[in-house]
C-alpha positions in Angstrom: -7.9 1.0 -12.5 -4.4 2.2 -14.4 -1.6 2.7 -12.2 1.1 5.2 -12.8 3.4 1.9 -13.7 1.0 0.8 -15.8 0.4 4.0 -17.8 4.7 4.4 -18.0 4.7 1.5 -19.4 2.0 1.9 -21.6 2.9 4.7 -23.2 6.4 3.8 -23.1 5.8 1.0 -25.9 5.2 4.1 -28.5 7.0 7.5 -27.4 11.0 7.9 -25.7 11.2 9.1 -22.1 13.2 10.4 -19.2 13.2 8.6 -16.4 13.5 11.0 -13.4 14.5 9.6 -10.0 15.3 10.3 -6.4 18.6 9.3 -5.7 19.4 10.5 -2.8 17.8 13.3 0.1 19.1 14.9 2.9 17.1 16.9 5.2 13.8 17.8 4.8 12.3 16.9 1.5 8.9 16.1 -0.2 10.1 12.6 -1.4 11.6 9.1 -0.4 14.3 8.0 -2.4 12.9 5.8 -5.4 10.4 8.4 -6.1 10.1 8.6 -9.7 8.3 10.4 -12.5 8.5 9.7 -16.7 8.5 12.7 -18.4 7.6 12.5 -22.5 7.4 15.3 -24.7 3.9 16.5 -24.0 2.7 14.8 -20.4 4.4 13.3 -17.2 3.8 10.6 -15.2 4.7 10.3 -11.4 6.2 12.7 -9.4 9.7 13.2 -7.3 7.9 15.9 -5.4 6.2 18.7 -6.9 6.5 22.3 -7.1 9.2 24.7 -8.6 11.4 21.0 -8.2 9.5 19.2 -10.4 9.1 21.9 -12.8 12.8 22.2 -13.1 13.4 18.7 -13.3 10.8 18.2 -16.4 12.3 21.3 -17.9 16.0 19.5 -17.4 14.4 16.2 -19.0 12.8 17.7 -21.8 16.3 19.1 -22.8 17.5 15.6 -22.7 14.5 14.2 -24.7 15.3 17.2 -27.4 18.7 15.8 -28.0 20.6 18.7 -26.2 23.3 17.7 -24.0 22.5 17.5 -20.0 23.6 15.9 -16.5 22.3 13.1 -15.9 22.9 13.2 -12.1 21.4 16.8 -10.3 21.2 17.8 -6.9 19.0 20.5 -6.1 18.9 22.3 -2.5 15.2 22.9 -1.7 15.9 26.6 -0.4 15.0 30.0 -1.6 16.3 30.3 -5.6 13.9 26.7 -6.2 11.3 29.1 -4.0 11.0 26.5 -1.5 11.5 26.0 2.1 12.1 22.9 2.6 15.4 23.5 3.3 16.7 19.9 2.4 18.4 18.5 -0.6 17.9 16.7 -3.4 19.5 14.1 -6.1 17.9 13.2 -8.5 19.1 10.9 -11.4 17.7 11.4 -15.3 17.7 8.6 -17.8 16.8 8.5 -21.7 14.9 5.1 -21.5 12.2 3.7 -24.4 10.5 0.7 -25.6 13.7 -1.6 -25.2 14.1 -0.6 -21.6 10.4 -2.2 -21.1 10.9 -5.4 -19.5 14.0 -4.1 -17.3 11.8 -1.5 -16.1 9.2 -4.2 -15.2 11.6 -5.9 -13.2 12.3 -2.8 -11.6 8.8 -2.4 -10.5 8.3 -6.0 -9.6 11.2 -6.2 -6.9 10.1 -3.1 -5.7 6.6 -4.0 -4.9 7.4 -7.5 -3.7 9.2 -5.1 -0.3 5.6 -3.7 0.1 4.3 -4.9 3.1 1.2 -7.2 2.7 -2.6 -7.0 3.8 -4.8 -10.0 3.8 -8.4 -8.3 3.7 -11.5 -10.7 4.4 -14.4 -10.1 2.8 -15.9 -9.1 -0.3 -18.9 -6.2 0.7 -19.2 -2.7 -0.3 -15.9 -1.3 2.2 -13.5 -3.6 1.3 -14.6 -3.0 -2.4 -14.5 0.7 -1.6 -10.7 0.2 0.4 -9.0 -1.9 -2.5 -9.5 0.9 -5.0 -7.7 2.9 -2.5 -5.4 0.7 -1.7 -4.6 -0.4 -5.2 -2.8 3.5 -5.3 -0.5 2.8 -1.9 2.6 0.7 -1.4 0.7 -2.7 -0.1 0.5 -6.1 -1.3 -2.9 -7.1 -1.0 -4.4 -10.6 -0.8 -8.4 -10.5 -1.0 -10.5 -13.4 0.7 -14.0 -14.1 -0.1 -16.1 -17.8 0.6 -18.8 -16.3 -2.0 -18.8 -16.9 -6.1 -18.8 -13.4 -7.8 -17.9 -10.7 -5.8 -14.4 -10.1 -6.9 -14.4 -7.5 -10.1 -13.1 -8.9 -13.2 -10.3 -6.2 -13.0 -7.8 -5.6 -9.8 -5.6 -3.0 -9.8 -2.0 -4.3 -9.9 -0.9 -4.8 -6.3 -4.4 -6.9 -5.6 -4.7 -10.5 -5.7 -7.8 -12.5 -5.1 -8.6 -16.0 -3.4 -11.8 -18.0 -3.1 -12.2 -20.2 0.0 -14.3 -22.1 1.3 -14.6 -21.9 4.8 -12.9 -18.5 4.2 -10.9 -18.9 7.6 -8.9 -21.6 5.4 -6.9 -19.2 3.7 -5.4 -17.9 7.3 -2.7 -20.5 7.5 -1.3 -19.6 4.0 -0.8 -16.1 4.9 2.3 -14.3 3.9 4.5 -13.4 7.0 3.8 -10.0 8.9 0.6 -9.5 7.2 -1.6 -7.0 8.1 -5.4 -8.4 8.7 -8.9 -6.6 7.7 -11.9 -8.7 8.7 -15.1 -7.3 7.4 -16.7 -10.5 5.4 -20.8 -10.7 5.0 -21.6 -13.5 7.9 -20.5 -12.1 11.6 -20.0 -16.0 12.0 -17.0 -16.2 9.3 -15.8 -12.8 10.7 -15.4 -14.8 14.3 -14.4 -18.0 12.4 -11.1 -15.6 11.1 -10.7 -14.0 14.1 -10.2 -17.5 15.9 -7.8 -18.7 13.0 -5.7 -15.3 13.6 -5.8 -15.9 16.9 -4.4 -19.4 16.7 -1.8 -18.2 14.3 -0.6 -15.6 16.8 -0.4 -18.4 19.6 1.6 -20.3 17.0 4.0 -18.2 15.1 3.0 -14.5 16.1 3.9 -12.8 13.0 0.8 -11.1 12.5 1.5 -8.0 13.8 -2.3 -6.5 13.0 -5.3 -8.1 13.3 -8.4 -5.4 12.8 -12.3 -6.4 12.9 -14.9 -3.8 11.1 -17.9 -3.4 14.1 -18.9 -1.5 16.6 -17.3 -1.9 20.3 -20.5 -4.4 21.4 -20.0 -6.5 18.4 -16.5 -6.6 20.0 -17.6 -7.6 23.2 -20.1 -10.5 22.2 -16.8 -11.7 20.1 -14.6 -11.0 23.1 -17.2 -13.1 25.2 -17.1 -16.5 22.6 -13.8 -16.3 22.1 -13.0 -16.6 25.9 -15.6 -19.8 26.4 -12.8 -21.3 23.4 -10.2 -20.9 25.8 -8.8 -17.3 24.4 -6.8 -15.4 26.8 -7.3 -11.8 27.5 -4.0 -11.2 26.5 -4.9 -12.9 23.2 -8.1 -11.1 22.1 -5.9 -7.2 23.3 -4.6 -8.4 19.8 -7.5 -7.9 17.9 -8.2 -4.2 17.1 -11.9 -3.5 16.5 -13.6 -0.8 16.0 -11.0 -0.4 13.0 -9.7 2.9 11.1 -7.9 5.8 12.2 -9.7 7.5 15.1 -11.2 10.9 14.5 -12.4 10.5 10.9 -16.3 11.0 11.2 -18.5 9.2 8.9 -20.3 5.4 7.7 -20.1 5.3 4.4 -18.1 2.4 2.8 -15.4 5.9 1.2 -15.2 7.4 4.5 -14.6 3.9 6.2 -12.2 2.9 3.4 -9.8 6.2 4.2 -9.9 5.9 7.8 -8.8 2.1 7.6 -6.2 3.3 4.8 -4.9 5.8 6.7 -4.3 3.4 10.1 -2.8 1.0 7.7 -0.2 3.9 6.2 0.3 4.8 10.1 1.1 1.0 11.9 3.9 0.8 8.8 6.1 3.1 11.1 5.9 0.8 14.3 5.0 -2.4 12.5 8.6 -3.3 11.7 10.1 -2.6 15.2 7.7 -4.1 17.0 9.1 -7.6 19.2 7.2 -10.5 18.1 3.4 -10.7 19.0 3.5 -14.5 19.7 1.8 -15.8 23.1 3.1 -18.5 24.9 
């Protein structure tokens, strides 16, 4: 899979560019600040937002790219001579960048994806296949965990790095800080051996502030049940979420299942952060 990075860059090496970003925003708007696009003389990459915006802003970078003089700073209000109704504002910033302004811009990009909050996903079957494609198009950093030879692809998108080990609960204590856990490996004994490293994490340091199980609510009870005899409180396993994905989203398929668990991931990143520490005494 190319990401819109890679393809900037890509084409970058061969053909001049504008690079088109949000600066600033007030109000209501269709994107963050940092949203970007790269606009070249006969295609764009990215987007700062769409619509008659966009299409002004390509228009305005064009210009530059033609050699005709331009601002380089813009702010637009998103009311009814753009024929939008957002009503907020926009600044966005344009800059002639080309095949010099490579390796800055991969700085850039680096620092900017090392502040995306990480997921450590167990398990190497058909969803978590199906949820790293998706996931290799949000803002995460994902760390993938498998105890089996083979099942990684021999390309990850850029955001995705891949561990073997062996017992897979192993990697646990390695974790980055605040990551968010996916369990969902081939053996419902490693799933339960992760769980209980999680679990023991939490007890310890508590800066896991997700811990989600693929299976059904009685594959959550039989775990609920073991993980009690080892001397789990029920305060402890209320930190496990299983069934996982956003409720509501109909559906079995590994796709359908990879959305839904994207989509509760791109929801918890709006509490995540303000959330008091999850460790148990």
């Amino acid at each position: 899979m190319v990401t819109a990075v890679e393809q900037f860059i890509k084409l970058l090496g061969s053909q001049h560019a504008v690079w088109v970003t949000v600066q600033a925003h007030r109000g209501s708007v269709p994107r963050e600040a940092g949203a970007w696009m790269a606009v070249f003389a006969s295609t764009t990459i990215g987007s700062v937002g769409g619509g008659h915006l966009e299409w002004q802003a390509t228009g305005q970078a064009r210009e530059m790219l033609a050699g005709q003089p331009a601002e380089r700073v813009l702010r637009y209000a998103l009311g009814p001579s753009l024929g939008q109704c957002c009503g907020g504002e926009v600044t966005l910033q344009f800059e002639p960048v080309s095949a010099q302004d490579i390796p800055r811009l991969q700085r850039h990009f680096l620092v900017q994806q090392a502040q995306w909050p990480p997921v450590a996903l167990f398990g190497g079957g058909h969803v978590a296949h199906a949820l790293v494609q998706l996931l290799g198009h949000l803002p995460f950093q994902v760390h993938w965990i498998d105890s089996r030879d083979g099942v990684f692809p021999e390309t990850l998108p850029a955001n995705v790095s891949a561990e073997y080990s062996d017992p897979v609960q192993g990697a646990v204590a390695a974790l980055a800080s605040r990551s968010r856990v996916l369990i969902m490996s081939f053996s419902h004994a490693e799933d339960l051996a992760v769980v209980a490293a999680c679990l023991l994490r939490q007890r310890a340091r508590g800066d896991l502030p997700f811990v989600g199980l693929i299976g059904s609510r009685s594959k959550w009870a039989t775990f609920g049940h073991r993980l009690a005899e080892r001397g789990f409180s029920a305060s402890e396993l209320a930190l496990v979420t299983c069934p996982i994905g956003l409720p509501g989203i109909a559906g079995k398929a590994p796709e359908v299942i990879a959305v839904a668990v994207a989509a509760q991931l791109l929801q918890l990143n709006s509490t995540i952060d303000a959330a008091p520490s999850l460790r148990t005494e």
